[in-house]
C-alpha positions as CSV (number, residue, x, y, z in Angstrom):
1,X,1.7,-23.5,-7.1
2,X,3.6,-23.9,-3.6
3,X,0.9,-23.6,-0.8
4,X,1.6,-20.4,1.3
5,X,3.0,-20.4,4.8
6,X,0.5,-19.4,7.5
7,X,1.2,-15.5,8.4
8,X,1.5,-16.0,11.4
9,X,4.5,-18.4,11.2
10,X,5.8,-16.1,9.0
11,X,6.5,-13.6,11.2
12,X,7.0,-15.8,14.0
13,X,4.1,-14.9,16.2
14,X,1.0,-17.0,18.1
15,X,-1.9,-16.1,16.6
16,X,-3.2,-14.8,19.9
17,X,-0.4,-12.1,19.7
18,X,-1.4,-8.6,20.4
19,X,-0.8,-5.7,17.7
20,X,2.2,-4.2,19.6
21,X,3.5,-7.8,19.5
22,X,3.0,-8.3,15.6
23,X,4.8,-5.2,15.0
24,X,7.5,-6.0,16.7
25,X,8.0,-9.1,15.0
26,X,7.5,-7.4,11.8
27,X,10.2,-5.1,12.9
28,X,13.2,-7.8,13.6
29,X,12.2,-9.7,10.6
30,X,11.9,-6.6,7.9
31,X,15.2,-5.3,9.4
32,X,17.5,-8.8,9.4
33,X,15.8,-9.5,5.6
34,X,15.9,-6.2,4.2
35,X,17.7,-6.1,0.8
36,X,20.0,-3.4,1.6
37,X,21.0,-5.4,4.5
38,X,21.4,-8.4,2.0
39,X,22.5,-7.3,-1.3
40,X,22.5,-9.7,-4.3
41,X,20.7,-12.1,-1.6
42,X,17.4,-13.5,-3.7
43,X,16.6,-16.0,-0.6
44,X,16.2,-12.7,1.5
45,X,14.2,-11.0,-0.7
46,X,11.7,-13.4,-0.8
47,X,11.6,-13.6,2.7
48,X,11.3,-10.0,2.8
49,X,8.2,-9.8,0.2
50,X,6.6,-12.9,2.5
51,X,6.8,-10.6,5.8
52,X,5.6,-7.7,4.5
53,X,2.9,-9.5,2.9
54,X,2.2,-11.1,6.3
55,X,2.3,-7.4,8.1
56,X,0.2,-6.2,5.5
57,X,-3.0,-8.5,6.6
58,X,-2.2,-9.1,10.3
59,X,-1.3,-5.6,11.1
60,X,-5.4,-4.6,9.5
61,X,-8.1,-5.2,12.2
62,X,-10.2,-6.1,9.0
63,X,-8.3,-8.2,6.9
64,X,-7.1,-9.8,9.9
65,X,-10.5,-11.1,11.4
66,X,-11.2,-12.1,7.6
67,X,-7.8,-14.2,7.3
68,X,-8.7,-16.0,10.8
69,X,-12.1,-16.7,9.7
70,X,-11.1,-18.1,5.9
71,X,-7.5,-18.2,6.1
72,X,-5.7,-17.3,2.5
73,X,-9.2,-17.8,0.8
74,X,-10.4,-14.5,2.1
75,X,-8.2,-12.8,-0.5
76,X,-8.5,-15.2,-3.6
77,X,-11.1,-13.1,-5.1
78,X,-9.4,-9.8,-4.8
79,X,-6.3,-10.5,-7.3
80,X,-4.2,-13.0,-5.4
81,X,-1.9,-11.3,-2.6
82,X,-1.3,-7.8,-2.0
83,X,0.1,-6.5,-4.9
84,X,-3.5,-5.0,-5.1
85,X,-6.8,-6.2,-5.2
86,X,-9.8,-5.4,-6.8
87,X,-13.0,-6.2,-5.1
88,X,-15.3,-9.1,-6.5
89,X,-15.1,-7.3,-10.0
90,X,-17.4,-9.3,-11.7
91,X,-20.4,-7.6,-13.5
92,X,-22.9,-9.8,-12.6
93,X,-22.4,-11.2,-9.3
94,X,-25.2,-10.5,-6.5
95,X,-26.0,-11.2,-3.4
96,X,-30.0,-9.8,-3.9
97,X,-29.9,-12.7,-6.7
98,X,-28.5,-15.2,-4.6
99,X,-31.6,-14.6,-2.1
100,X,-34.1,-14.1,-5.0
101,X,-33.0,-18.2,-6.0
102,X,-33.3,-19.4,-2.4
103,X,-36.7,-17.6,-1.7
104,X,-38.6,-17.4,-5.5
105,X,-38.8,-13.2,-5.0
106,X,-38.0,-10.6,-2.8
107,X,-36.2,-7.8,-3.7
108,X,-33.1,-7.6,-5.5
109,X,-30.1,-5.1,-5.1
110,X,-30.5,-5.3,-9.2
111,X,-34.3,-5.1,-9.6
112,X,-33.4,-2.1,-11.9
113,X,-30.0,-3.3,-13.7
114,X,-30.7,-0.1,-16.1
115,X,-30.7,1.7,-12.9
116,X,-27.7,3.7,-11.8
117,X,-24.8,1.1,-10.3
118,X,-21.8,2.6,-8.2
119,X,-18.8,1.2,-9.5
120,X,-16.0,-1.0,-6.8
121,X,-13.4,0.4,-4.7
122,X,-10.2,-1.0,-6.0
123,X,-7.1,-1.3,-3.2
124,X,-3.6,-1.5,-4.0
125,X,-0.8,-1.4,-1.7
126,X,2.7,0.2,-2.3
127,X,6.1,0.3,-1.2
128,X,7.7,3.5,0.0
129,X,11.6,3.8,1.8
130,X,11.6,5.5,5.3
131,X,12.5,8.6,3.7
132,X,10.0,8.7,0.9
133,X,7.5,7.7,4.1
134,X,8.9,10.9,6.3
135,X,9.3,13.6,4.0
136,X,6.3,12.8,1.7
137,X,6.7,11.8,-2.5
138,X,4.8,11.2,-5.5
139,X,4.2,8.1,-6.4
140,X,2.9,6.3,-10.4
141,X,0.7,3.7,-9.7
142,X,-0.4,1.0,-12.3
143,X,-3.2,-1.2,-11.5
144,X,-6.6,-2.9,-13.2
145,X,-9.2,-1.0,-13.8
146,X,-12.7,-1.7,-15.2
147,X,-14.2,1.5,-17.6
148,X,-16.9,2.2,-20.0
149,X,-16.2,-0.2,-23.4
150,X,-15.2,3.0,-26.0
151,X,-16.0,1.3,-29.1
152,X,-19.7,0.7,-27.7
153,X,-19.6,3.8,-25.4
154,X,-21.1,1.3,-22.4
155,X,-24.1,0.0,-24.8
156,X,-22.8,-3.3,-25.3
157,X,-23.9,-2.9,-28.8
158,X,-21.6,-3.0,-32.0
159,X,-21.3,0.1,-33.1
160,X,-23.8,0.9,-35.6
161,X,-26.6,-1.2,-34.1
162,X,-28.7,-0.6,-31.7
163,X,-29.8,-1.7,-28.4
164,X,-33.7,-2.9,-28.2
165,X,-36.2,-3.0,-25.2
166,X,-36.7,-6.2,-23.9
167,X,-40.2,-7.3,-25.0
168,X,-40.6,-10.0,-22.2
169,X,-40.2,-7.3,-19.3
170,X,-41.0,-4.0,-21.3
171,X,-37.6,-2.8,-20.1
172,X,-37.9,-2.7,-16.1
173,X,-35.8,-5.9,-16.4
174,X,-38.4,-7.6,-13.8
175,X,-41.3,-10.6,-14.3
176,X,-44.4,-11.1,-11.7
177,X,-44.5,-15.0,-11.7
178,X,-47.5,-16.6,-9.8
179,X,-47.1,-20.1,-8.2
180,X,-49.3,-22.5,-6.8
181,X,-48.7,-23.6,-3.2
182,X,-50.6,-25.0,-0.2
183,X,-51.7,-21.8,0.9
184,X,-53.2,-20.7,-1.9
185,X,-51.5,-18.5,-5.4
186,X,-48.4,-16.9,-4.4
187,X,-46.7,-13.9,-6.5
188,X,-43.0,-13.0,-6.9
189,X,-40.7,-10.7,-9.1
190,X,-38.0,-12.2,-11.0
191,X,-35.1,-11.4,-12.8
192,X,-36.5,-11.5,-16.4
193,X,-34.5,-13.9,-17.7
194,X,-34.4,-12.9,-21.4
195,X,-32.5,-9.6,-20.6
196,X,-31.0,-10.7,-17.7
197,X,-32.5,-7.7,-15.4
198,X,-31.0,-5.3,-17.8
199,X,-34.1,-4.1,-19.7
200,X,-32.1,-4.6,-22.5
201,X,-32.1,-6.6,-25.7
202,X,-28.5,-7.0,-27.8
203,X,-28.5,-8.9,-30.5
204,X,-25.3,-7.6,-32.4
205,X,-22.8,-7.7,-29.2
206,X,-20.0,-4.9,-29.3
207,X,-16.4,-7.5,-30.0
208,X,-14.4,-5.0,-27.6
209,X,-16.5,-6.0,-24.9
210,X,-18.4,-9.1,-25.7
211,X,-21.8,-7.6,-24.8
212,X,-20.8,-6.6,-21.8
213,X,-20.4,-2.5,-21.8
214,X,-17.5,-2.5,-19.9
215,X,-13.8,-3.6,-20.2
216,X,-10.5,-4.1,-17.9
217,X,-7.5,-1.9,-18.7
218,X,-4.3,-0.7,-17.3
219,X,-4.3,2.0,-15.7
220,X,-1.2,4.6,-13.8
221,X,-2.4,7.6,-11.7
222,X,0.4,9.5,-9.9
223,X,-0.4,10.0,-6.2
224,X,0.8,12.8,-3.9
225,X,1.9,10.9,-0.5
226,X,1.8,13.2,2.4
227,X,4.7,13.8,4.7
228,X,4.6,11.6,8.0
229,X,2.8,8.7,6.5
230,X,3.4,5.9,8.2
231,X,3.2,1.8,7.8
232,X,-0.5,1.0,7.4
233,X,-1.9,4.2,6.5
234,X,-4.5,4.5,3.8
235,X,-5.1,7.4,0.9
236,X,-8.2,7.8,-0.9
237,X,-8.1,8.7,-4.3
238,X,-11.8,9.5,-5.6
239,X,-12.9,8.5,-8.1
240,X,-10.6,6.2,-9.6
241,X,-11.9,2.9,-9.3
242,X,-14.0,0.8,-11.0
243,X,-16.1,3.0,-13.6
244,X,-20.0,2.8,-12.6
245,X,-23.1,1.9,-14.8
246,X,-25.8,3.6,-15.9
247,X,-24.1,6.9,-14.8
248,X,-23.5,5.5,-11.6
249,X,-20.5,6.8,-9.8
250,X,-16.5,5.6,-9.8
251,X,-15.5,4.1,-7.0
252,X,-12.5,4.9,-5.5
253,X,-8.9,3.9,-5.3
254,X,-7.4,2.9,-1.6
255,X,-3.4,3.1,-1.4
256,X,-2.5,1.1,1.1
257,X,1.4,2.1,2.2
258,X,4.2,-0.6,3.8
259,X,7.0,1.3,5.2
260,X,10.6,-0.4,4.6
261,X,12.6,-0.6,7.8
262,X,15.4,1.5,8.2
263,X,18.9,0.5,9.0
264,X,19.4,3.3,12.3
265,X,16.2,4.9,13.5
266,X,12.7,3.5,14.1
267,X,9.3,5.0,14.4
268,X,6.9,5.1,17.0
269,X,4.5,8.2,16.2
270,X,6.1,11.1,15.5
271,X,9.0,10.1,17.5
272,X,12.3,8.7,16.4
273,X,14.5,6.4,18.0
274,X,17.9,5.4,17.8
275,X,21.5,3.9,19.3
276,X,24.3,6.5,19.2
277,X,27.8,4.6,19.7
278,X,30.3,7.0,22.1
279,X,33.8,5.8,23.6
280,X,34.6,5.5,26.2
281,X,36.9,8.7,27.2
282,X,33.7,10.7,25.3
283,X,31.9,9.3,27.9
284,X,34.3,10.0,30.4
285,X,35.2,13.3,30.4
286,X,31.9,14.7,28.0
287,X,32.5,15.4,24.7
288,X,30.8,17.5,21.5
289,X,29.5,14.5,19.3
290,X,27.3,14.0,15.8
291,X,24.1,12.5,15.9
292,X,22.6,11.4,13.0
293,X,19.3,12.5,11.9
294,X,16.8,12.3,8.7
295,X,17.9,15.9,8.0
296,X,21.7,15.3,8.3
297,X,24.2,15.2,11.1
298,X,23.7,17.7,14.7
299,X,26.2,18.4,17.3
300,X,25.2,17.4,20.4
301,X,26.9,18.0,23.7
302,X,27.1,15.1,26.2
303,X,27.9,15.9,29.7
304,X,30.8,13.9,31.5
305,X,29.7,10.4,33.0
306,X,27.6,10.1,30.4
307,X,26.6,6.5,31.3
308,X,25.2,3.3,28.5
309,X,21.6,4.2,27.7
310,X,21.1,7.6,28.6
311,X,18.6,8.9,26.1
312,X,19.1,12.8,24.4
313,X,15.9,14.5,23.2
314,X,16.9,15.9,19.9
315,X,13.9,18.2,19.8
316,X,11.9,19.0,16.6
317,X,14.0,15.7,14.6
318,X,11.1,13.1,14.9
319,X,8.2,12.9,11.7
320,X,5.6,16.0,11.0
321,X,2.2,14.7,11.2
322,X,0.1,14.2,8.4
323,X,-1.7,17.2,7.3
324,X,0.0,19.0,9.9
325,X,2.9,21.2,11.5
326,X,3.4,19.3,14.6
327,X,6.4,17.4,14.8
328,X,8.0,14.9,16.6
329,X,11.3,14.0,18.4
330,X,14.3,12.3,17.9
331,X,15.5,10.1,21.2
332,X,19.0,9.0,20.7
333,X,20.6,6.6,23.7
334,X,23.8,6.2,23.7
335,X,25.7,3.0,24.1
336,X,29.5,3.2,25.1
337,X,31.7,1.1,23.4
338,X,34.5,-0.9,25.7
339,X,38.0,-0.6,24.0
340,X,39.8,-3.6,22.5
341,X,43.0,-4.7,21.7
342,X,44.7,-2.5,23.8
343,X,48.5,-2.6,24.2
344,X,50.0,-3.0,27.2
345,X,51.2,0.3,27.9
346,X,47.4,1.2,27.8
347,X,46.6,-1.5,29.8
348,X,48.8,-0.2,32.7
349,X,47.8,3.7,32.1
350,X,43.9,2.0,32.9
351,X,45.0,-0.1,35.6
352,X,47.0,3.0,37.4
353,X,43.6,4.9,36.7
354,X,41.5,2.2,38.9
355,X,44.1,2.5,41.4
356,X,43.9,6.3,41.4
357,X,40.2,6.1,41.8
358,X,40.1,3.3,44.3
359,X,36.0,2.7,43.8
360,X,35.6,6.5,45.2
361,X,33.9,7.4,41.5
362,X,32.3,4.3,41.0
363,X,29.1,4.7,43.4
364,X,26.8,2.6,42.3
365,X,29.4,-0.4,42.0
366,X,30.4,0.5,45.7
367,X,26.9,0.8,47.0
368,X,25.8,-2.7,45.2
369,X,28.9,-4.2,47.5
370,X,28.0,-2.7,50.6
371,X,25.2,-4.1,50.4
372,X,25.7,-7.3,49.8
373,X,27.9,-7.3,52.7
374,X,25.6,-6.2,55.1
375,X,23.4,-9.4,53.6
376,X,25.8,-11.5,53.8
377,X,27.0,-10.5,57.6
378,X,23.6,-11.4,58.9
């Protein structure tokens, strides 16, 4: 398997680069690789994938301090990637058991394995278009999930056997072990080792599960995303990770939402922002022009010497805010476009209009000259 680029050369950025300066890059990069920009273009997808991938770690305080620390490793154990990830998973890994081997004792997070367990948080991380991002959608999400075994019903046991007390740690699933030492009979709890801290005797494991209680399946859930969500954002959906034990509760299942770029506006906020191209005359002598928006095309009425980059504040045509009524702007700055190929009878019509004008309209071109003049004279 090819070794994965570093994120941050991925998207082009020192690794000292602020947030504002990561999203930024992300930005350029999602927008010049985005598959509608590059149809039929398997190179660019890739690099697509690989940036938002990169965005998706650098752009979380979390996973980024994780990813400077460890570097891809932080992630192996949570599936590989961000196509979701599902916590350590294991059923019998434990940091309490870790310190109980180092030390000989002390108390373990599993001193009572037939105790209630919480089950693991399970993330996954979707996709949405700008659109589906702004106006809000439902999404089916499939992902990994570990439940109660339904052939055992959790016991471990095969079905029509039964599960037997351990007779080494009468069920609590702990041992008191005395040791001799240099300062005199020490005594510590153990994991009973014939039961494994579970209390719990199987001699006839369930096949479905191999002893174990609980299995991995695949499961979807359909997900209501709310209007205005935006890149980074995470949804809670209780209850739908990893099954607990012992009647322990679910955990839940985090959505983590990438935003696609889009082709005209970007977001800041509730704000949209985006270039409006006018000609030159429009510019001119004013003009009635569309501007696009998210909710289709408004008329918009430019005054005359419009000049490039004067910003309109289309009001009420930015992104609600989620789980509310407030809504943003739409800021759209116009560029003027200089004609080309022009014939020559245009040519002469402009050249008798600079003549007619002779610099009287153009102030700030007139002002720049004077000046300079005056600078220069001394």
């Amino acid at each position: 398997m090819a070794e994965k680029q570093d994120y941050y050369e991925t998207l082009g950025v020192a690794k000292s680069a602020s947030a504002d300066e990561i999203k930024k890059a992300y930005r350029t990069l999602a927008k010049k690789y985005h598959p509608d920009m590059n149809p039929g273009n398997k190179e660019a997808e890739q690099k697509f994938k690989e940036i938002n991938e990169a965005y998706a770690v650098l752009s979380d305080p979390d996973k980024k301090q994780k990813y400077d620390t460890y570097g891809h490793a932080a992630f192996d154990q949570t599936g590989g990637g961000y196509g979701g990830f599902e916590g350590f998973g294991g059923f019998d890994f434990d940091v309490g058991d870790i310190f109980s081997s180092f030390f000989g004792g002390g108390r373990s997070s599993r001193s009572s394995r037939n105790g209630p367990i919480q089950g693991d948080d399970i993330a996954v991380r979707i996709i949405l278009s700008f659109e589906e991002a702004v106006f809000g959608c439902k999404k089916e999400i499939s992902y990994n999930r570990i439940q109660k075994c339904s052939d055992c019903n959790g016991t471990g046991a095969q079905k029509g056997t039964v599960v037997e007390r351990c007779s080494k740690c009468n069920g609590t699933g702990q041992i008191r072990v005395q040791q001799r030492t240099p300062f005199g009979v020490m005594q510590s709890t153990n994991v009973c080792p014939d039961c494994n801290g579970t209390g719990k005797i199987i001699k006839t494991p369930c096949k479905n599960c191999n002893g174990k209680g609980m299995i991995r399946i695949k499961k979807t859930v359909e997900a209501n995303i709310p209007a205005g969500v935006d890149d980074g954002t995470r949804i809670a959906l209780r209850g739908q990770g990893n099954e607990g034990r012992n009647g322990g509760l679910a955990g839940d299942l985090i959505v983590q939402i990438s935003v696609r770029p889009h082709a005209i506006f970007e977001r800041d906020g509730r704000d949209l922002y985006c270039d409006v191209p006018i000609t030159f005359t429009e510019a001119t002598l004013g003009a009635t022009i569309k501007i696009p928006t998210l909710e289709g095309d408004v008329e918009y009425n430019i005054p005359e010497g419009t000049q490039t980059g004067t910003v309109f504040n289309i009001k009420q045509k930015g992104v609600t805010e989620v789980n509310s009524k407030v809504k943003g702007n739409l800021y759209a700055k116009v560029v003027v476009e200089t004609p080309k190929n022009l014939t020559e009878d245009q040519k002469k019509i402009l050249r008798q209009f600079a003549e007619s004008c002779q610099e009287k309209n153009f102030t700030k071109r007139s002002s720049f000259f004077n000046l300079f003049r005056k600078k220069d004279a001394k």
